[in-house]
C-alpha positions in Angstrom: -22.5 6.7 8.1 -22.9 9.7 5.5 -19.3 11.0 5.8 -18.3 13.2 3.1 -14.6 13.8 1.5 -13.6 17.5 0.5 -11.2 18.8 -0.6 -10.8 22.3 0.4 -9.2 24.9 -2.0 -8.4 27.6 0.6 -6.1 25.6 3.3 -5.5 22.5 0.6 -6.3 20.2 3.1 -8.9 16.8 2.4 -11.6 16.8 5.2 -14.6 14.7 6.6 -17.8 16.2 7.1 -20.8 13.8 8.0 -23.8 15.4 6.6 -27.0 14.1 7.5 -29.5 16.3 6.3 -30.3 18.0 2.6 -30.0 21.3 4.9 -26.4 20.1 6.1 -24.9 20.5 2.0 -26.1 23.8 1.9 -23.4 25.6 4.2 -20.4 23.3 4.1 -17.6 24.9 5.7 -13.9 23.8 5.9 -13.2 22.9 9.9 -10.0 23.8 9.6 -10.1 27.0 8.2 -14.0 27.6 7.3 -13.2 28.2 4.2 -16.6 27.8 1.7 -14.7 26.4 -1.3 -14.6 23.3 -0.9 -14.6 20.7 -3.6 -16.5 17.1 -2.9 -14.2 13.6 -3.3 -14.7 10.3 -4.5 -14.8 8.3 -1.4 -13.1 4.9 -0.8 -15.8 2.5 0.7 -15.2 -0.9 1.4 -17.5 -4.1 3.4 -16.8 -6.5 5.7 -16.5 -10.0 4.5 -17.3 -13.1 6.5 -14.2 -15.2 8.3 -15.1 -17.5 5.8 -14.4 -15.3 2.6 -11.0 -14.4 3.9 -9.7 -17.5 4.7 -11.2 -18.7 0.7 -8.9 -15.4 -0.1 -6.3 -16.5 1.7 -5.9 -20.0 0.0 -6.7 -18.7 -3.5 -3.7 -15.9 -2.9 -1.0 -17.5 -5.1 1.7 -15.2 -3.4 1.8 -17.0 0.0 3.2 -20.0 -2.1 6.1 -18.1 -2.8 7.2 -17.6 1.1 10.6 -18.8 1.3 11.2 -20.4 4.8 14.8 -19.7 4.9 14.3 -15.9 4.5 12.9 -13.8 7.4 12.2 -10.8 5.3 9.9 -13.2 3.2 7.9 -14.7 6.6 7.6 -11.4 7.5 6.0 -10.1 3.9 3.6 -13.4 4.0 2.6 -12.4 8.2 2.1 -9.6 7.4 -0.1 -10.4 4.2 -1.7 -12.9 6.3 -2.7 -11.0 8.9 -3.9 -8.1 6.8 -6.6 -9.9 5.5 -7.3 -11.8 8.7 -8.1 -7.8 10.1 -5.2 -8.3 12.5 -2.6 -5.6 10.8 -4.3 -2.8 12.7 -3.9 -4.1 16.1 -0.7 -3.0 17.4 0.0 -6.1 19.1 0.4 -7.9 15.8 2.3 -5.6 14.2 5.3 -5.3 16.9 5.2 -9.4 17.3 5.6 -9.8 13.7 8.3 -7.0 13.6 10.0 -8.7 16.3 10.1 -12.1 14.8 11.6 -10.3 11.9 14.3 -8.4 14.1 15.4 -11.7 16.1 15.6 -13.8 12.8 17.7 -11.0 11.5 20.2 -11.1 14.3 20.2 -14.9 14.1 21.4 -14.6 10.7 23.8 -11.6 11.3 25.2 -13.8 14.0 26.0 -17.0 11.5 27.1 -15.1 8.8 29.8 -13.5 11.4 30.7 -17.2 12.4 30.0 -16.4 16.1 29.1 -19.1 18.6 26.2 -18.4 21.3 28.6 -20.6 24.1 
């Protein structure tokens, strides 16, 4: 897709523009604030990688050796990391399961450190 970055100097805001023909460059406007002085951005770009690259990533990642089972905060780093690369951080559903598991894990631990019994 030929989406452009600017940055526009009148409102200060970054915007996308998809330009598709030579004659699109010519009258770039701002869609905020059609301003005309806009200044063009180095866009980030990235490609997808097989299931097979990630999971090679994944064992090659020196940091997931470093989980700590007995800390939550540290599970919830390496899920998190985890399911980043797998392409699972941006679905929502992953995101509140892994916050959860942190949450009840913390609560678990809040509740032996107090010395209170669950009978």
């Amino acid at each position: 897709m030929p989406i452009y970055e600017y940055h526009c100097n009148t409102c200060r805001k970054t915007v996308s523009l998809l330009l598709i023909t030579s004659e699109d460059f010519k009258d770039i406007k701002c869609p905020l604030c059609k301003g005309t002085d806009l200044k063009r951005l180095l866009s980030r770009f990235s490609h997808p990688r097989s299931e097979e690259e990630r999971l090679e990533r994944l064992a090659s990642d020196t940091s997931l050796y470093d989980i700590d089972e007995s800390d939550p905060r540290s599970i919830h780093r390496g899920l998190k990391k985890i399911g980043k690369e797998l392409g699972l951080d941006e679905e929502e559903d992953f995101e509140s399961l892994a916050d959860e598991m942190l949450e009840k894990d913390m609560e678990k631990e809040s509740e032996e450190d107090s010395g209170e019994d669950e009978w």
